[in-house]
C-alpha positions as CSV (number, residue, x, y, z in Angstrom):
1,X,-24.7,10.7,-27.5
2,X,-22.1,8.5,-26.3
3,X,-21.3,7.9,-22.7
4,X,-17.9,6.8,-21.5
5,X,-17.9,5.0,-18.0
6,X,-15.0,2.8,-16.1
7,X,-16.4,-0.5,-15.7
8,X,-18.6,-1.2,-12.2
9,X,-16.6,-2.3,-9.3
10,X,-18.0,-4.5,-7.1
11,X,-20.4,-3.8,-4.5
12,X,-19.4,-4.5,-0.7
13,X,-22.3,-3.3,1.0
14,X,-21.9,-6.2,3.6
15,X,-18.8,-4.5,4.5
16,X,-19.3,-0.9,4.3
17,X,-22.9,0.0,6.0
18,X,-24.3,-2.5,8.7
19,X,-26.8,-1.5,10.6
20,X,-26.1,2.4,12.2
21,X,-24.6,1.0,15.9
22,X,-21.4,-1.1,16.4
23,X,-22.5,-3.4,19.0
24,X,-21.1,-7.0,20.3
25,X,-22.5,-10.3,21.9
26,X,-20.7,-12.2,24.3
27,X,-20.1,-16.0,23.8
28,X,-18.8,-18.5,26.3
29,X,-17.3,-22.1,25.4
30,X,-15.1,-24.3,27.3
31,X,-14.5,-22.0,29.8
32,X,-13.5,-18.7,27.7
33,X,-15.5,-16.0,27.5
34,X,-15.3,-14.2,24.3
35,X,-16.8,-11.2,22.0
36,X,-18.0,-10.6,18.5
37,X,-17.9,-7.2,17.1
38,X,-19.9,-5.8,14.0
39,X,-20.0,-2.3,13.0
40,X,-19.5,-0.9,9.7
41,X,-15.5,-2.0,8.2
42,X,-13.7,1.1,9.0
43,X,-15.0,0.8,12.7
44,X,-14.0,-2.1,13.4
45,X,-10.7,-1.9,12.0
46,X,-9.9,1.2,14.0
47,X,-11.5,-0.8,17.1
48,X,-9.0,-3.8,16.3
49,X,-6.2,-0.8,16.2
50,X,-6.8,0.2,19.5
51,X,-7.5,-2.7,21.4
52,X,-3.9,-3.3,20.6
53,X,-2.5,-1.6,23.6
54,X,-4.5,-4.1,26.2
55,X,-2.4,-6.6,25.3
56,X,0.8,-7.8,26.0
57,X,3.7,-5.7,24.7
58,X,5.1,-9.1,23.1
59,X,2.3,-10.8,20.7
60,X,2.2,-13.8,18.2
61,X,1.0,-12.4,15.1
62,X,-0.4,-15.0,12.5
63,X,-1.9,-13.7,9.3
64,X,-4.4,-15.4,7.2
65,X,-4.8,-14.6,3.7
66,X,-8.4,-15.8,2.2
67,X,-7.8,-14.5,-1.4
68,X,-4.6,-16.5,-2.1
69,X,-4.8,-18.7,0.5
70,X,-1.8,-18.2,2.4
71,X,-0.9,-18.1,5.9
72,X,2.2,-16.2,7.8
73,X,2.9,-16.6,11.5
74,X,5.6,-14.6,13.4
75,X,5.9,-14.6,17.5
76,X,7.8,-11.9,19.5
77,X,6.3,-9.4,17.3
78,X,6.3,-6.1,19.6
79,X,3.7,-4.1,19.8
80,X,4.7,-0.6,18.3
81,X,6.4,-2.6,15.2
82,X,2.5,-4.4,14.9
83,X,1.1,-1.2,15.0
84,X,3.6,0.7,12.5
85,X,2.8,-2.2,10.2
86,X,-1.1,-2.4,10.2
87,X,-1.8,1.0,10.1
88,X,-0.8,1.8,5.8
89,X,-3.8,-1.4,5.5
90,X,-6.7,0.3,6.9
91,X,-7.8,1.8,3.7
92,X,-7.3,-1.2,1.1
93,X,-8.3,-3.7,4.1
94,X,-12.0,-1.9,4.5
95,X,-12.2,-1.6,1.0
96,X,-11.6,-5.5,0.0
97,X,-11.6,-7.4,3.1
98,X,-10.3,-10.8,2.7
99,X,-7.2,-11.0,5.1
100,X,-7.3,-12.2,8.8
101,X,-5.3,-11.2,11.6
102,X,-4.7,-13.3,14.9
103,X,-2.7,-11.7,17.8
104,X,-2.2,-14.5,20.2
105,X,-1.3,-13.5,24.1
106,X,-0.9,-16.2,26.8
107,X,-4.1,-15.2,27.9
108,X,-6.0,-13.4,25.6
109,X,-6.9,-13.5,21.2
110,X,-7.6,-10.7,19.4
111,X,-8.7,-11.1,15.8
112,X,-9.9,-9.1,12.8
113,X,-11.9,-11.5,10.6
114,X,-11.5,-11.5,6.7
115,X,-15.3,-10.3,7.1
116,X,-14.0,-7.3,9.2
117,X,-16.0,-8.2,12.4
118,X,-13.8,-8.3,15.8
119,X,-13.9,-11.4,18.1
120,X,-12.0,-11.8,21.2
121,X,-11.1,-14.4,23.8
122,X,-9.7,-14.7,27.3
123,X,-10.5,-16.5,30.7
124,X,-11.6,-13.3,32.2
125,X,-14.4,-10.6,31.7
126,X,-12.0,-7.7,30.1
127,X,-13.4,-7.5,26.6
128,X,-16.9,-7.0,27.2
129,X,-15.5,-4.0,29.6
130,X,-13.0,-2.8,26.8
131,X,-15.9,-2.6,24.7
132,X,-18.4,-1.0,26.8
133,X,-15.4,1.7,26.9
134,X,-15.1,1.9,23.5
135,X,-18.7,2.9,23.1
136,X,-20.5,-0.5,21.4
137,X,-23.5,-1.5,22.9
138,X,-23.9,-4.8,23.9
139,X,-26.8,-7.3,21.9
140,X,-27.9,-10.6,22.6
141,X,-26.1,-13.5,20.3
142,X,-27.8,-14.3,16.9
143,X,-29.0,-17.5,16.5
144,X,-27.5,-19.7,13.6
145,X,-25.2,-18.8,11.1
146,X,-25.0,-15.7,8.8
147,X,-24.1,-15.3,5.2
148,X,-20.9,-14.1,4.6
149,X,-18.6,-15.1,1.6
150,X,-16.3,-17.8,1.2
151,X,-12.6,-18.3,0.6
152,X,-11.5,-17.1,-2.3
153,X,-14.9,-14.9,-2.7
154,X,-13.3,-12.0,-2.3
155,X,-12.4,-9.7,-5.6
156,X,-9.0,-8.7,-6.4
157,X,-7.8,-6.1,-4.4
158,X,-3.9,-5.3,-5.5
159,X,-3.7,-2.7,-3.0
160,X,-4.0,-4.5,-0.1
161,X,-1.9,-7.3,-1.8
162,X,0.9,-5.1,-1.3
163,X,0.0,-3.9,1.5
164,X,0.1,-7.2,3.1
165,X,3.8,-8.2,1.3
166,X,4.6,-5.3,2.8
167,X,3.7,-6.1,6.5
168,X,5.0,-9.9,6.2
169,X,8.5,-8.8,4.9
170,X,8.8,-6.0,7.5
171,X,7.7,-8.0,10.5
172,X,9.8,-11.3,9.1
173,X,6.6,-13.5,8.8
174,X,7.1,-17.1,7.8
175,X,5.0,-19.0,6.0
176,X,2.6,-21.0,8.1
């Protein structure tokens, strides 16, 4: 008997299941105080989606791309446009990772990792509150660094390829 099957894709456990509760650790340096986010990626890409509106309605947006190693950068970019934009890459972004977005405020950074885990700066204590409202619970830091791939790690994921020309043509990126 002969059994016909597509070939495996990749596994992105790391991505998909963490461990049941989105939570965050605060992090001070240099006189910043700051957050990291991990939750599952779908979470936290919703989570980056609507933190959003607590910034500025005027943002720098620069956009990092690990699999091909490229990097767009665009300032002025308004809110609702941002928005409009990132919301077609939810799906291919959870599903392959791999691209980082910066939205850069005068005082505040908001960034989605390539790894899909949310970290955010400012000079005050709003994004530990924003999260609290949000519902993540709040951890102590981990000590030392985690495993997480590499540039260039990631698999192909032609989707969000696309997706991503897509956003850099529509928002007039330039190449950083």
């Amino acid at each position: 008997m002969a059994v016909f099957r597509e070939p495996e894709r990749e596994v992105t456990v790391w991505r998909r299941f963490r461990d049941g509760a989105d939570g965050f650790a605060s992090i001070e340096r240099d006189g910043l105080r700051g957050v990291r986010a991990v939750g599952n990626a779908e979470s936290m890409i919703e989570l980056f989606l609507d933190l959003v509106p607590a910034l500025p309605d005027e943002l720098v947006l620069e956009v990092d791309d690990w699999r091909h190693d490229r990097r767009w950068r665009a300032e002025g970019v308004a809110q609702d446009d941002l928005l409009a934009a990132l919301y077609p890459l939810r799906i291919p972004l959870a599903q392959g990772g791999g691209v980082e977005f910066t939205l850069v405020a005068p005082a505040d950074q908001l960034t989605l990792s390539a790894h899909l885990e949310l970290i955010a700066w400012a000079r005050t204590d709003r994004w530990p509150f924003l999260l609290h409202r949000a519902g993540l619970v709040e951890r102590p830091p981990l000590r030392g660094r985690l495993w997480r791939p590499d540039r260039r790690a990631f698999a192909p994921a032609p989707l969000l390829d696309d997706a991503v020309a897509r956003l850099v043509d529509t928002l007039a990126l330039r190449e950083a």
